[in-house]
N, C-alpha and C positions, 0 to 999 in steps of 0.2 A: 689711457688707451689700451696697456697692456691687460689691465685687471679687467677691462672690459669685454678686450677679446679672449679671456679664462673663463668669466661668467657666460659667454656664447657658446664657448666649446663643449663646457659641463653640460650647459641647456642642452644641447646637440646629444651629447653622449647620453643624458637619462632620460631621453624621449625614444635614442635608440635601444636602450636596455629596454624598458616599458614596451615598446613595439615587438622585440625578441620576446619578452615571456609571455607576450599576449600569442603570439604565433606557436609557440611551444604547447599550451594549454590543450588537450584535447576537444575535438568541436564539439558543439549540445548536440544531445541526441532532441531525435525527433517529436516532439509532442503528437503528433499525428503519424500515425503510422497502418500503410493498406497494402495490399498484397493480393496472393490469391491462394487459397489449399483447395482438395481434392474433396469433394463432397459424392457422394453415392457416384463415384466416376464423372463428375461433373465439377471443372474447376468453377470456382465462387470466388467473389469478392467478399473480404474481409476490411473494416475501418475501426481503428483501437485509437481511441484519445485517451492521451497522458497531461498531467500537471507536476512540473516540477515540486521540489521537497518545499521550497519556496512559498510557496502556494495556500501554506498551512506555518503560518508564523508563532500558532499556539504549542507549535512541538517546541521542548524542551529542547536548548541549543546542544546538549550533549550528543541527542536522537540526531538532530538535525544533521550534525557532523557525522556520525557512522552510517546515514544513510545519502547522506553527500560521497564518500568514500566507496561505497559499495555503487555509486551510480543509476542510485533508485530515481524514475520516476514511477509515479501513482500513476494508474489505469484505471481508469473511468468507464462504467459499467454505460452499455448503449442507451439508459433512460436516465442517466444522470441529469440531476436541474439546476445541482451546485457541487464545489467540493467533495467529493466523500473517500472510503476507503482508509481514512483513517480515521481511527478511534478513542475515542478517552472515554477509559470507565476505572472500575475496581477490579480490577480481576486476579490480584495475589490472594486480598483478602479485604475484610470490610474496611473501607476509610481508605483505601491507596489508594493513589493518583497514579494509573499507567497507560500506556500506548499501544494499540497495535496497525501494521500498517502493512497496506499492498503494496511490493517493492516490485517493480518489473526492471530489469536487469539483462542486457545481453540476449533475450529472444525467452527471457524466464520468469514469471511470476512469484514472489516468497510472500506467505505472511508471517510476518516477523512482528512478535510481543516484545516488550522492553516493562520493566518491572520498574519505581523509583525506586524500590530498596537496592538496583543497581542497575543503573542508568546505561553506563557506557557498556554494557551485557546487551544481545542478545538472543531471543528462542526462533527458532525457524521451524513452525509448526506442520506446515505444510509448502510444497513446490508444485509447479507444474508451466510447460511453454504454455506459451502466451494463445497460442493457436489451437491447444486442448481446452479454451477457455469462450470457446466464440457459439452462437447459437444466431439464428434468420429469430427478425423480430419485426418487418413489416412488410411488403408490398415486394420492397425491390428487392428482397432476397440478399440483401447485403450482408454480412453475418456480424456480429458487435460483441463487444466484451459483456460476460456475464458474469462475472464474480464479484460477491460483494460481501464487505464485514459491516458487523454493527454491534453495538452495544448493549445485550440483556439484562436488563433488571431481572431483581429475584423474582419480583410482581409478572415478569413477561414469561421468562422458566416455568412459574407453579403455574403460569395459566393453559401453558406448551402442552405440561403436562396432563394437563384435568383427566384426557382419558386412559390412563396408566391405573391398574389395580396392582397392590395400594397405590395409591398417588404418594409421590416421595414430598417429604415436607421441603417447606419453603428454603431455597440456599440463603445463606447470611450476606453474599457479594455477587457481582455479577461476573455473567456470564460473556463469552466473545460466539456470536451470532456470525456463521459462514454460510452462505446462499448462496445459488445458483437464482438468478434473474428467473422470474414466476415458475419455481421447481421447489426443491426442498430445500430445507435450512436445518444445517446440523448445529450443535450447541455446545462448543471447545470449555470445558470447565477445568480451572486451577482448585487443586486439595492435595494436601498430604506430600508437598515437593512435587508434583506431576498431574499431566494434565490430561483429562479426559473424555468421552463424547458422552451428554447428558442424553438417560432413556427417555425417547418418543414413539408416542401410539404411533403404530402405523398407518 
């Protein structure tokens, strides 16, 4: 009976620890997130869908982890039809396997590269709130997230470029693709230890 009532007691005590760290844990941020800002003097509704880090099981579990840590969720651009914002291509050099990803954080968007020649590194190429990111895309004036990455092949680059005199020859690896939803797309290119924006015809 005694050893009975010790196994009760345990049971009791490690359902209350479990219970205590689960309450400690800070709460998920919101996958859905609406509001309102100031448009030509006129407040607007704004609606930004996130997808946890989770959501993309093909990142490498080191990525996974520093962007757990920093409290990234992905923001979903207003024509999303599946997952996006993150990326896998080449972009140290020809034949890597690296990352880059829309981390929105705290009221902050970062795209942040990660490299495998060093994983647990990395770049934050660009920042901006979340609410310098929004643009009207139909009817109801609601304003939605517009930014968006992708992956360039060399084939997409030397096609970008066709109308450039000279036309710069074909790069050997690709390139990381930043847009603005039906606007311009700049072209963030890795050489030489640093990174830079590939020239487009106007």
């Amino acid at each position: 009976m005694k050893r009975w009532r010790e196994v009760v007691v345990a049971g009791m005590i490690g359902t209350l620890l479990i219970a205590v760290r689960a309450s400690a844990q800070p709460p998920p941020a919101q996958l859905t997130e609406s509001g309102q800002i100031v448009v030509a003097g006129h407040p607007t509704r704004y609606l930004i869908r996130h997808l946890p880090v989770s959501s993309f099981p093909e990142l490498p579990h080191a990525v996974q982890d520093l962007l757990d840590r920093r409290g990234c969720l992905i923001p979903q651009t207003y024509e999303a039809r599946g997952p996006e914002n993150v990326v896998h291509a080449s972009l140290e050099r020809p034949g890597s396997s690296d990352w880059a990803v829309l981390c929105s954080a705290r009221g902050t968007v970062s795209l942040l590269v990660f490299f495998a020649s060093s994983p647990a590194q990395l770049m934050a190429l660009s920042a901006a709130p979340e609410t310098e990111r929004l643009q009207a895309h139909d009817a109801s004036g609601v304003l939605g997230f517009n930014w968006g990455i992708d992956p360039a092949s060399p084939a997409r680059i030397h096609e970008a470029q066709a109308g450039l005199e000279p036309r710069p020859p074909l790069p050997d690896h690709d390139a990381l693709a930043d847009s603005a939803v039906d606007r311009r797309t700049i072209y963030r290119f890795y050489a030489k230890s640093s990174w830079t924006l590939l020239a487009m015809p106007e």
